[in-house]
N, C-alpha and C positions, 0 to 999 in steps of 0.2 A: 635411477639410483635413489633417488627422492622417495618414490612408492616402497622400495625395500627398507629403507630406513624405518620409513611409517609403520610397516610391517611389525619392524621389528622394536619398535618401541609401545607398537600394543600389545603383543605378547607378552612384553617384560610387564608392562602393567597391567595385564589380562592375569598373568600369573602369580604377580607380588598379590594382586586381591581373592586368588583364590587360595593361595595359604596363610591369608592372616583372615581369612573366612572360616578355612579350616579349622585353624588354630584355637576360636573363641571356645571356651572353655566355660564360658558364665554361665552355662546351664546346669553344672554340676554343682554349681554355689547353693548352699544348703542354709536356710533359713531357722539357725537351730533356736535364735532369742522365740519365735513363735512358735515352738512344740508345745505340745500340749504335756499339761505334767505326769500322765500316765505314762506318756512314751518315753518321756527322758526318764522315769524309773527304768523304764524295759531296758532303755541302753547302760544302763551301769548294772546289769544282771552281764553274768558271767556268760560263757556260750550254753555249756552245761547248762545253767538256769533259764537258758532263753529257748533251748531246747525242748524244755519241758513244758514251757506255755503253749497253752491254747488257741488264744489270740492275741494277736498283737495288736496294741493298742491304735489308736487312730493317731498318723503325727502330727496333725492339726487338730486344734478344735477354736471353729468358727461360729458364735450365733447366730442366727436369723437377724438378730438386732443390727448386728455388724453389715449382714448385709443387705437389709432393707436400706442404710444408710450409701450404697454405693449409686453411682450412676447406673452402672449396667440394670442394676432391678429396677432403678427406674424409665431406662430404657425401651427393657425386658415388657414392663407395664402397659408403653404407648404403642409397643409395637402386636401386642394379642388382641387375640377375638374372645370374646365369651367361651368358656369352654364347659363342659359339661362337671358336674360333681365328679361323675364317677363314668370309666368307658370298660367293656367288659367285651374281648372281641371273640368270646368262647358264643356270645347271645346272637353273634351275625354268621357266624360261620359252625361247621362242623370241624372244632378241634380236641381230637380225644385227649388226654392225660392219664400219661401210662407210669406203671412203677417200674423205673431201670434199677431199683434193687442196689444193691452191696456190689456191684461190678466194676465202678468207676467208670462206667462210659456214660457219663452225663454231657459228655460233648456230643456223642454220636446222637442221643433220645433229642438234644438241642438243635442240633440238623437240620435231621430229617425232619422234625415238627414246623421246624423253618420254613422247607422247602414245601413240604405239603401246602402249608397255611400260604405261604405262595403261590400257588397252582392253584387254589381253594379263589383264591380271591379274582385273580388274571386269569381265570380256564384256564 
C-alpha cells in the first residue's frame, strides 16, 4: 500500500511540474525599452503603411562596443584558434553558382548546392 501511495504522489508531482513548465510564458516578454528607434517608428505605421515597406527595420540595434564589453566575447576570445583573414571554399572544391532567376526557388538552388558540396567533400 506504501509503494502505491508513492506512486501516487510522484505523479501528482511529476504532473503539477509539468504544467507550471508548460505554463511559463516569459519567452514571449518583449524587450520593447531596447528597440531600436527605427523600428518603434515602424510600429506606430498603420498596417496599410507597414504593408508598403520594404524592410523592416532591425528591432534591436547593438554595437560592437556594447559587445566587446560582455563576458561571452571575452570568452569567445580565449576560447579560438588563429583563423585565417578570409576562407573561400569555392578555391578547395568544384562549386558552381548558378542563376535560379525570378522563380522563387532559391531554397531548392540552396539544396542541392548543399548536398553536392557534401558529396564534393566526404566522396
Amino acid at each position: 500500500m506504501k509503494k502505491q501511495t508513492l506512486i501516487k504522489y510522484f505523479l501528482l508531482i511529476f504532473t503539477v511540474c509539468i504544467v507550471f513548465a508548460g505554463n511559463n510564458n516569459s519567452f514571449a516578454l518583449e524587450d520593447v525599452e531596447n528597440y531600436s528607434e527605427l523600428y518603434k517608428q515602424y510600429l506606430e505605421l498603420s498596417d496599410e503603411e507597414k504593408e508598403k515597406v520594404d524592410v523592416i527595420p532591425e528591432k534591436y540595434s547593438t554595437s560592437f562596443k556594447q559587445y566587446y564589453n560582455t563576458n561571452a566575447y571575452k570568452k569567445a576570445l580565449r576560447n579560438t584558434s588563429v583563423l585565417p583573414s578570409r576562407y573561400n571554399l569555392a578555391e578547395h572544391y568544384n562549386i558552381k553558382v548558378e542563376n535560379q532567376g525570378q522563380e522563387g526557388n532559391c531554397w531548392t538552388f540552396a539544396s542541392l548546392e548543399t548536398l553536392e558540396t557534401y558529396l564534393q567533400i566526404h566522396g
